[in-house]
VEXFI-912456 format. One record per atom (N, C-alpha, C, CB): z, y, x; residue in one letter. Coordinates in pm, whole numbers, padded with zeros to 5 digits, always signed. Last residue first. Glycine has a CB too. Layout:
% residues N
ZYXA...
//
This chain:
% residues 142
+02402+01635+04437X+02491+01686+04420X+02638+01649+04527X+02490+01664+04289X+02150+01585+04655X+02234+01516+04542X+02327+01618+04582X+02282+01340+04545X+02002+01710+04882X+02022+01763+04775X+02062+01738+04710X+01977+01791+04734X+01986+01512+05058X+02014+01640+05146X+02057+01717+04990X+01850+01718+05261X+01921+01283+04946X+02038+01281+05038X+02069+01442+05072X+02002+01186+05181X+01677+01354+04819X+01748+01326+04732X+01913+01357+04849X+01694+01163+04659X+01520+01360+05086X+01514+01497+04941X+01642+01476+04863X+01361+01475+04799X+01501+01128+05186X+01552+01239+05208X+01572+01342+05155X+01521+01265+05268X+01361+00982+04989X+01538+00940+04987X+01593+01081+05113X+01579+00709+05077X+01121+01130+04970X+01191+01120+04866X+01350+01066+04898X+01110+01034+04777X+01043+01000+05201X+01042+01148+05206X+01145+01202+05057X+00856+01204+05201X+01030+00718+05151X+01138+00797+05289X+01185+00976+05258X+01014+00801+05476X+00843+00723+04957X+00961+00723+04938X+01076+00750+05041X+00968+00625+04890X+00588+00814+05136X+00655+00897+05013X+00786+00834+04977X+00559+00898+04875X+00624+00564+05325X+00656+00756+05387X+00703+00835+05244X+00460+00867+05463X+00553+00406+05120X+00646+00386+05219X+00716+00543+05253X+00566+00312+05350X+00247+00468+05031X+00375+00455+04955X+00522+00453+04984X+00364+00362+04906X+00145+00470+05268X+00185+00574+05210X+00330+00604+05134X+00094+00586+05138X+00134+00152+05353X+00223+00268+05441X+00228+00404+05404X+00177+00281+05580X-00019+00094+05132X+00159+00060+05090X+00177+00185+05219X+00255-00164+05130X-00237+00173+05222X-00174+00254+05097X-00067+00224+05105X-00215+00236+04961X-00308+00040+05443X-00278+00161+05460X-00220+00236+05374X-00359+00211+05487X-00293-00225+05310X-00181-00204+05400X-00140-00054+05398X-00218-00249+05545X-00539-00197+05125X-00421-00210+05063X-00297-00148+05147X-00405-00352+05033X-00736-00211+05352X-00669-00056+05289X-00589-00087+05207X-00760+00052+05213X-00698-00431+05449X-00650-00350+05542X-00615-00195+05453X-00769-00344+05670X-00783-00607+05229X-00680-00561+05234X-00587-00494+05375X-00636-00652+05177X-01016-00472+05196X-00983-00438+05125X-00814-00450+05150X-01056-00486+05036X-01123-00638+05425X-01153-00464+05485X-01022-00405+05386X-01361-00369+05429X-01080-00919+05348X-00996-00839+05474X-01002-00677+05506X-01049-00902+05611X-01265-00879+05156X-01135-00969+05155X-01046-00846+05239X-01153-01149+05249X-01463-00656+05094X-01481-00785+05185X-01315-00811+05168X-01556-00758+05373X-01779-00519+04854X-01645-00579+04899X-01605-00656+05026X-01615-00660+04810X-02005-00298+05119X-01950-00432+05029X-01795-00444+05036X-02015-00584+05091X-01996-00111+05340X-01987-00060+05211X-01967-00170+05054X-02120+00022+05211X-01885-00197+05643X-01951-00257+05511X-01897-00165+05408X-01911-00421+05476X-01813+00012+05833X-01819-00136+05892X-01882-00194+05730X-01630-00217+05963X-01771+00230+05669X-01795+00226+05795X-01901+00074+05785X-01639+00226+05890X-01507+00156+05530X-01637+00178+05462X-01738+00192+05573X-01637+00306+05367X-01313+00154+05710X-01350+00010+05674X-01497+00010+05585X-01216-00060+05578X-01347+00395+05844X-01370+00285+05925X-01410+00142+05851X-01248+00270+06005X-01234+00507+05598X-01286+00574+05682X-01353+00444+05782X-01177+00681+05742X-00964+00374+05598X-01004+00373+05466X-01175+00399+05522X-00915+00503+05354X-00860+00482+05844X-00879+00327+05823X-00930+00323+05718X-00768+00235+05823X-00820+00729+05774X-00899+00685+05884X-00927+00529+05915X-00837+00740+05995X-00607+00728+05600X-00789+00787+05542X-00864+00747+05630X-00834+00959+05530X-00370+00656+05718X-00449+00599+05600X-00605+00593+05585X-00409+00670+05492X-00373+00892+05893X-00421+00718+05921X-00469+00633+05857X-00344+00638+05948X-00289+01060+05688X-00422+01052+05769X-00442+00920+05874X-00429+01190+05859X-00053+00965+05582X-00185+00964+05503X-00311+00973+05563X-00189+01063+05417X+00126+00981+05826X+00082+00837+05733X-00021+00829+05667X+00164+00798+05632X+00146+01288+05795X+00060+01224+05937X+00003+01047+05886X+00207+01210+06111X+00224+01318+05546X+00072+01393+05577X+00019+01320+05729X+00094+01601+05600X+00472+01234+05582X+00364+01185+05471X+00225+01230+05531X+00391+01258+05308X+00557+01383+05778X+00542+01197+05851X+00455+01165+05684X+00775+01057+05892X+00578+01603+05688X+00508+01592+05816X+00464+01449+05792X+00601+01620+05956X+00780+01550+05489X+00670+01600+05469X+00592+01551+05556X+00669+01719+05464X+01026+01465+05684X+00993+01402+05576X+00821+01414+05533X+01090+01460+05472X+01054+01713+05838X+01009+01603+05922X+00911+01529+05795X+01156+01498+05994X+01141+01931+05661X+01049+01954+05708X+00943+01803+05750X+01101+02043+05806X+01394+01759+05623X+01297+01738+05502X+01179+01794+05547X+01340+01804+05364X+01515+01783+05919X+01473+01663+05774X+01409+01630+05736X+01483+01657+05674X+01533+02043+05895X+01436+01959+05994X+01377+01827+05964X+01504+01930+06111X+01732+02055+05717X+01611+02151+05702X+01470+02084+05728X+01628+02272+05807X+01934+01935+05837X+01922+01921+05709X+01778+01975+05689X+02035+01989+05631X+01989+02134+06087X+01907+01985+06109X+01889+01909+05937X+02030+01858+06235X+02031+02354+05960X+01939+02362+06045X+01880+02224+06025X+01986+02402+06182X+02179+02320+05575X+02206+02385+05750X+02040+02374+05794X+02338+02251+05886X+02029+02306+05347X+02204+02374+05388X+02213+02411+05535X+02347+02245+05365X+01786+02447+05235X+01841+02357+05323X+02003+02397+05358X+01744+02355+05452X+01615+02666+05202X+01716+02616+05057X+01835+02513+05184X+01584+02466+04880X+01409+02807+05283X+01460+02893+05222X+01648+02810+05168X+01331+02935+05097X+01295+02492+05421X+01336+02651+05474X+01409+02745+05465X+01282+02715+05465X+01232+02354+05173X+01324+02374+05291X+01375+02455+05366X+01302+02336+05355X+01050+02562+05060X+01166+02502+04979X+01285+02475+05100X+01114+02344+04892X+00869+02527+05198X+00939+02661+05164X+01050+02646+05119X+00881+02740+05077X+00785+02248+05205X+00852+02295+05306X+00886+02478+05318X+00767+02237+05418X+00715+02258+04939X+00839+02179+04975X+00888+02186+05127X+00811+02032+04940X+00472+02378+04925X+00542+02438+04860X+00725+02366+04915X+00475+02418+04700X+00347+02167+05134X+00376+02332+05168X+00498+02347+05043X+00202+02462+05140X+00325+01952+04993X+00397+01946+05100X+00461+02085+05142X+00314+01890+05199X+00158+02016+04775X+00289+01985+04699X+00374+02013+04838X+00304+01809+04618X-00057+02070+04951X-00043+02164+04833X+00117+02156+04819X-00135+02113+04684X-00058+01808+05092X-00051+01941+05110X-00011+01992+05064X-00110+01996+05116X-00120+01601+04890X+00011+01585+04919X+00013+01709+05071X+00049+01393+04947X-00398+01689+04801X-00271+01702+04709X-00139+01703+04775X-00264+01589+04612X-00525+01631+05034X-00542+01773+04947X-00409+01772+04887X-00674+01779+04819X-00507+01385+05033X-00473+01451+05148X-00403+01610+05084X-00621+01462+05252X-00652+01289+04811X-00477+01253+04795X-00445+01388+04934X-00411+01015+04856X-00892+01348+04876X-00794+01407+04755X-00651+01395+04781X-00814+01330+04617X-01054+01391+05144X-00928+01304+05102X-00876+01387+04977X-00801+01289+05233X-01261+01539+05222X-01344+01445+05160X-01208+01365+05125X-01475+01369+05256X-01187+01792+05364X-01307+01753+05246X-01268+01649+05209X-01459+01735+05281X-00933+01703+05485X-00943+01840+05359X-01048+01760+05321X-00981+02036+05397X-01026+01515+05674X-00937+01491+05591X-00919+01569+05445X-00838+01501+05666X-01187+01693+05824X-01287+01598+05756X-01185+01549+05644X-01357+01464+05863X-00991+01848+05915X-01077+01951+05853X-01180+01815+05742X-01186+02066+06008X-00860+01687+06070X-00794+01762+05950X-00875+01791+05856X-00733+01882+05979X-01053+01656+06223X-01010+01548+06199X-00956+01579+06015X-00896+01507+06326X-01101+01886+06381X-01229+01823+06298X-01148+01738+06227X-01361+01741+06384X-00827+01888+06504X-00935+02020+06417X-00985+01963+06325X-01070+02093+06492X-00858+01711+06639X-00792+01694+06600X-00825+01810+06471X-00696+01680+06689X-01074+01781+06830X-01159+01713+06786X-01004+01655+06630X-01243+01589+06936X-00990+02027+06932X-01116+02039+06844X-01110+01927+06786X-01253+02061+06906X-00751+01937+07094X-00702+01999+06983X-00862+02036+06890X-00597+02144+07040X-00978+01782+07271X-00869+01736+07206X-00806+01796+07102X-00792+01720+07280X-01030+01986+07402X-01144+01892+07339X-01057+01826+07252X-01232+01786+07441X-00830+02121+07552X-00848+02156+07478X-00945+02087+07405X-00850+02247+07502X-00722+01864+07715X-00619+01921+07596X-00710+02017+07480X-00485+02034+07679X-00982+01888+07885X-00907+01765+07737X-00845+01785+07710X-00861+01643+07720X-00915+02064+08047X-01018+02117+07928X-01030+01996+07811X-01190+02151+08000X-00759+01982+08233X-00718+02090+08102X-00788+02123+08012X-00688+02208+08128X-00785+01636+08267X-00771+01775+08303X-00753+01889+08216X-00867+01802+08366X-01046+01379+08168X-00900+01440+08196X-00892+01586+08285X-00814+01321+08285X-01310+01264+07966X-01241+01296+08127X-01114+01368+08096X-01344+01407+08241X-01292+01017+07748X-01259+01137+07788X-01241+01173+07930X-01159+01162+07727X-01520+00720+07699X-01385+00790+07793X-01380+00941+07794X-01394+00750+07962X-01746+00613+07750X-01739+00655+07634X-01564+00729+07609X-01785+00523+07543X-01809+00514+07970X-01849+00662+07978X-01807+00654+07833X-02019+00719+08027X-01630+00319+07952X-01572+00424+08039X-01627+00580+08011X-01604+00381+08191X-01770+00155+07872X-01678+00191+07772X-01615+00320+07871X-01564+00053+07718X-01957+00117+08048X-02008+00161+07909X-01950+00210+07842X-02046+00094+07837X-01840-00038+08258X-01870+00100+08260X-01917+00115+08161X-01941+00152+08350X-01771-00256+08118X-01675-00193+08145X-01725-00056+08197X-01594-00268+08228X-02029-00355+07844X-01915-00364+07981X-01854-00245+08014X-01978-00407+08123X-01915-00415+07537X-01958-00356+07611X-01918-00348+07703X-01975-00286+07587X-02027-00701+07342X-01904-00636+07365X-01991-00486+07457X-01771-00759+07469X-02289-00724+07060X-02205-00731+07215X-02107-00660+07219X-02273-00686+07341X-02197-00807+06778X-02361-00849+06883X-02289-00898+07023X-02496-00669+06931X-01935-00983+06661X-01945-00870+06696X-02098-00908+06811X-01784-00810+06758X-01897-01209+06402X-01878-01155+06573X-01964-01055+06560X-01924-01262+06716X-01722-01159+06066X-01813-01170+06140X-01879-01125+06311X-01858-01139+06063X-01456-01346+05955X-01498-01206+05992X-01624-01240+06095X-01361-01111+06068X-01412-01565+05888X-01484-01472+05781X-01533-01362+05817X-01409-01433+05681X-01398-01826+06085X-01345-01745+06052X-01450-01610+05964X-01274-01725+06172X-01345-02184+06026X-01470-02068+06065X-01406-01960+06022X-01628-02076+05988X-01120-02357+06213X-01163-02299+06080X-01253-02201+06135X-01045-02235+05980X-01146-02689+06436X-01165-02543+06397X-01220-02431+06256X-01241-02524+06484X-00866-02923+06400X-00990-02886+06324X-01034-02729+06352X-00961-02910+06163X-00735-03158+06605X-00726-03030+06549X-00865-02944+06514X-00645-02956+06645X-00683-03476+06501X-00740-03366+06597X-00738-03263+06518X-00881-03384+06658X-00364-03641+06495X-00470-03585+06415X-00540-03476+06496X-00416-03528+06281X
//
């Protein structure tokens, strides 16, 4: 049986770009990209505050829970834990937003595949919040 080509949904791209095009679109290197780098990580946070609720929220709740740690934790690496726990929600969520971010980007229409790239990014929330939760619970069950 010959093999049939399926048309695929996603739509090609005009042009690619050649290889010096993408280059100048390249960071130069050296010490002053560490520091362009901590701006543009800056901006990143800072676009995350405005415009991510959930971001906002799982801050607010994150801080108060890394006082919590701090002050409460039985030992050091118990502490680091739950510090970590937090961290890896707030770093998961901003990937999240940045693919959420990109897919509105690329079409403000429904599209199959944009929608369920942000489905993915939400389960990988949902994921980190319960990691962060079976650590909470392990360090603090009775």
């Amino acid at each position: 049986m010959p093999s049939q080509k399926v048309k695929s949904a996603v739509p090609k791209l005009e042009a690619v770009p050649s290889a010096g095009a993408a280059s100048e679109l390249k960071s130069i290197g050296g010490p002053g990209r560490i520091w362009r780098a901590f701006g543009y990580s800056g901006r990143g946070v800072a676009a995350a505050w405005r415009f991510e609720a959930a971001f906002r929220q799982e801050v607010g709740l994150g801080g108060v829970l890394i006082l919590i740690a701090i002050l409460w934790a039985p030992d050091r690496w118990q502490g680091l834990l739950l510090v970590a726990s937090v961290l890896q929600v707030w770093l998961v969520e901003l990937i999240n937003s940045a693919i959420e971010t990109v897919a509105d980007a690329v079409s403000p229409d429904l599209h199959p595949l944009l929608g369920r790239a942000k489905d993915m990014g939400s389960a990988a929330v949902m994921v980190s919040l319960c990691l962060a939760a079976a650590a909470w619970l392990v360090v603090f069950w009775p």
